[in-house]
N, C-alpha and C positions, 0 to 999 in steps of 0.2 A: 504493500500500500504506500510508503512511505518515498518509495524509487520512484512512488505513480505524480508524483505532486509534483514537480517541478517539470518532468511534460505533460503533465494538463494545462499548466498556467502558460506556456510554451505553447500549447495548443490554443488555448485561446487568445491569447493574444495575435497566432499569426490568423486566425478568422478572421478577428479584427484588421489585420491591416490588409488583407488581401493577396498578400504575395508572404514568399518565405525570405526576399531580399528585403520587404518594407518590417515585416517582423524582426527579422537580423536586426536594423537599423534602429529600432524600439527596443530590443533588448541588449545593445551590444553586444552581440553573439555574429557566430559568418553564418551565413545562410546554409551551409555544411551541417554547422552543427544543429539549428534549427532542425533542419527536414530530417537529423539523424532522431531526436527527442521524439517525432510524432512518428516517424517512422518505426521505433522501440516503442511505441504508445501501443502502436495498430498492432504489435507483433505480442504486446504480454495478454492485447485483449482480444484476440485473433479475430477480431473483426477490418474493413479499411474506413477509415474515417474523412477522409479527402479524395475528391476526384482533381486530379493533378491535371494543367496542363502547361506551357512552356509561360501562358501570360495570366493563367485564373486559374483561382483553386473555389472550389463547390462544396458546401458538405453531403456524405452522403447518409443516408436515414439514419445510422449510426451517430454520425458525426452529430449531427443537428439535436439527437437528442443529448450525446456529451459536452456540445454544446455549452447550453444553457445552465447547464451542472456547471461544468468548468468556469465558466464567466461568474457565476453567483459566487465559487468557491476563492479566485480574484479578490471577488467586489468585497469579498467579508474580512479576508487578509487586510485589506489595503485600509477599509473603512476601523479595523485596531487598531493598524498603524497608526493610521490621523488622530486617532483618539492617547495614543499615546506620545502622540509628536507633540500636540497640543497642550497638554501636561507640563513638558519636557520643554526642550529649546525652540518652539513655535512647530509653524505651519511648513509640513515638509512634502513634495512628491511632485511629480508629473501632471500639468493639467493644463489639456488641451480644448483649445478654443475659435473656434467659426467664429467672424463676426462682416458685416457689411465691408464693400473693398473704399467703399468712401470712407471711413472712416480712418482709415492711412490718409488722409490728404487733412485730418484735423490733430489739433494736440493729444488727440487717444492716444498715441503711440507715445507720450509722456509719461500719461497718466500709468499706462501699464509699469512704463520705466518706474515709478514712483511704487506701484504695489511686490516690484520686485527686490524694490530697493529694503519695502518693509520686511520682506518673508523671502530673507536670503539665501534660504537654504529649500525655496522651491522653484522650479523650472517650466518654462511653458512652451509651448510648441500651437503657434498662430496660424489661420491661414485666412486671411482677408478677400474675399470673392462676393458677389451679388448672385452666385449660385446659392438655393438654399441647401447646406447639405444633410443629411442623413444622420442624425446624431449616432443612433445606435449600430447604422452599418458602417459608417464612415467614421467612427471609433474618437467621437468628439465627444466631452466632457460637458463643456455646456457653448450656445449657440447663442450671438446677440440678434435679435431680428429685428427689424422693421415693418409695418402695415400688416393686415389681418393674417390671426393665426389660423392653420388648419386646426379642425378639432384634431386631438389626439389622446395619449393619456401621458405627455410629457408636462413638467412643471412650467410653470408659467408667473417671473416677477414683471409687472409694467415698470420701467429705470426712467422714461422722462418720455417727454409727447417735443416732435417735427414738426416743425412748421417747413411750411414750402411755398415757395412763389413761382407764378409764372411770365419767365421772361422773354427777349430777344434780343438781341443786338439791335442799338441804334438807328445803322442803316439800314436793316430790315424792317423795323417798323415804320422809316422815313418813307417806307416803299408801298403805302396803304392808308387808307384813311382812318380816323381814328375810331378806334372800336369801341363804344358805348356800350354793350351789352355780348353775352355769350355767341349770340350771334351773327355778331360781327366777325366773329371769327371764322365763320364757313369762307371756304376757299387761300385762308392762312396757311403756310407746311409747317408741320408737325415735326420735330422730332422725336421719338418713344424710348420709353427703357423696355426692351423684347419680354421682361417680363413681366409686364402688365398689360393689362385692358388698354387696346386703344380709344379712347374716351375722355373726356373731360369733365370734370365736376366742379363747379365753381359754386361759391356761395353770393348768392347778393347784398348787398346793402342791405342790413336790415332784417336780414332772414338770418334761417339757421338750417335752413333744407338747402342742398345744393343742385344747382342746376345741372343736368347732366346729360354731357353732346355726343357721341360719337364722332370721329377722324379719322381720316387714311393718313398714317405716318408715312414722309416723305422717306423716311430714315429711320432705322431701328437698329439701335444698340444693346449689348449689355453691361456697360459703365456708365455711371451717373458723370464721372468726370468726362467719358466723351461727348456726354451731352452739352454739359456747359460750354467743352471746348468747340462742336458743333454749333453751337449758338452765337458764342461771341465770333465764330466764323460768319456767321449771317447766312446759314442756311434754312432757320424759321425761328419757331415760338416752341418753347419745353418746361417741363416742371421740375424746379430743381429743389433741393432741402437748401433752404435759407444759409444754413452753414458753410454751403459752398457758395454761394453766389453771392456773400457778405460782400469782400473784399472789389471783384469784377463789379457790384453795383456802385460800389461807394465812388471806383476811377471811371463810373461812366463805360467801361467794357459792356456792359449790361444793363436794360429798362425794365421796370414791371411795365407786361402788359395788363389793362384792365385792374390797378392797383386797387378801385374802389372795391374792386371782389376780393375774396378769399379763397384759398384751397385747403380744403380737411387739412388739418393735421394728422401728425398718423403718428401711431403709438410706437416706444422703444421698448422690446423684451428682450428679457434674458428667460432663453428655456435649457431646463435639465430633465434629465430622464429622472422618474421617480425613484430608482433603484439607482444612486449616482456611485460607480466607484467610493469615490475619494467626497464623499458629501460634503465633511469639515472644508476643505478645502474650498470647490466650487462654490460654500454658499458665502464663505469670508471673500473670497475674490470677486461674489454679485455684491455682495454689502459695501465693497471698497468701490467699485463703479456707479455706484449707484448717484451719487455725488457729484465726480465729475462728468458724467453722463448729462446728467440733468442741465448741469451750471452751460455746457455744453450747445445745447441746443436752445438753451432760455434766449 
């Protein structure tokens, strides 16, 4: 039994990352030794647990149900630990975090500097994209997101509310009359973030229900920064998070169109799986964002 514990957690971990090279890399091991642990796994339980192939690995019925054993037995490991780190000389481990790729282009990447500065004996492993990813397949810890959550049965803190406006370059709205209402907008270019509804929702003066247009985007990206940079190019009118279009409005790169409107704001969460590895950990590092998160988008 005892021989069995360190290739399960070897097993589970390379499920998690996918490959036996991205496992290697997460547990500093060679990928050798890796595939040798699961490899001696499959052979003391004579069953195979992996369907191999040169770029994916599968579970197979076996596998799927050691699985979930395996990860729980992980999670409970890891979640004493924190409980003893905590005690001891603080907050210690591995914790990995998805969050919006705009958020690289603001002081976040300080504030992180600032929570590592505090809990120096923990390490993080970032990956900033406008993909939403997979928390539990894609072997994330916890996830910052932006605008409506899917239902699920993952955790859910709201950290501060986005505001957003909608702009254009200059010369591009020198290039039309001025637009007094939502529908002045028909026959404007659009530019989209691919991962939204092409549509507009604008709120009027005075209201609190937003008006709400459909548009054929001239242009569809998926970075919020190529949009602004599309814009201040003057290839149309886009919705940006206030935080990026601070600066570009203040030098005049940038106009609100339609200022008297509004655009929803849209909420900032931080989600975790209920059953979190390392819980102490994740929910100190949502408690330390939460803050500058907030001051952030105010």
């Amino acid at each position: 039994m005892i021989e069995n514990l360190k290739a399960l957690a070897v097993f589970a971990r390379t499920v998690e990352s996918g490959t036996f090279r991205a496992a290697a890399r997460a547990l500093g091991l060679s990928p050798s030794v890796v595939s040798h642990h699961i490899s001696e796994l499959e052979r003391r339980l004579e069953v195979p647990l992996l369907y191999r192939s040169t770029r994916h690995l599968a579970l197979t019925p076996d596998g799927e149900r050691l699985f979930h054993e395996a990860r729980e037995m992980v999670a409970a490991a890891e979640r004493g630990l924190d409980a003893l780190g905590e005690r001891g000389e603080g907050l210690a481990g591995r914790l990995r975090v998805t969050a919006p790729a705009l958020l690289a282009e603001t002081r976040f990447c300080r504030d992180i500097g600032a929570f590592t500065r505090a809990h120096p004996r923990v390490t993080l492993a970032l990956a900033f994209t406008e993909r939403r990813q997979d928390l539990l397949r894609d072997g994330f810890d916890v996830a910052l997101r932006i605008g409506r959550l899917e239902d699920s049965t993952l955790k859910v803190r709201r950290l501060a509310l986005m505001p957003r406006v909608l702009v254009a370059s200059p010369s591009y709205v020198a290039l039309h009359a001025r637009p007094r209402t939502v529908r002045d907008l028909d026959g404007w270019d659009f530019i989209q973030l691919s991962a939204v509804r092409p549509e507009l929702a604008l709120i009027p003066p005075g209201r609190k229900t937003p008006v709400v247009r459909p548009y054929r985007a001239r242009a569809a990206v998926d970075s919020a920064t190529a949009l602004r940079e599309m814009a201040i190019a003057g290839m149309g009118v886009t919705s940006l998070p206030e935080v990026l279009a601070r600066r570009e409005l203040a030098q005049g790169r940038l106009v609100e169109v339609l200022p008297s409107w509004r655009l929803p704001t849209l909420g900032v969460y931080a989600v975790w799986p209920a059953g979190a590895a390392r819980p102490g950990l994740t929910l100190r590092f949502i408690d330390f964002m939460a803050e500058p998160l907030a001051a952030l988008f105010a």
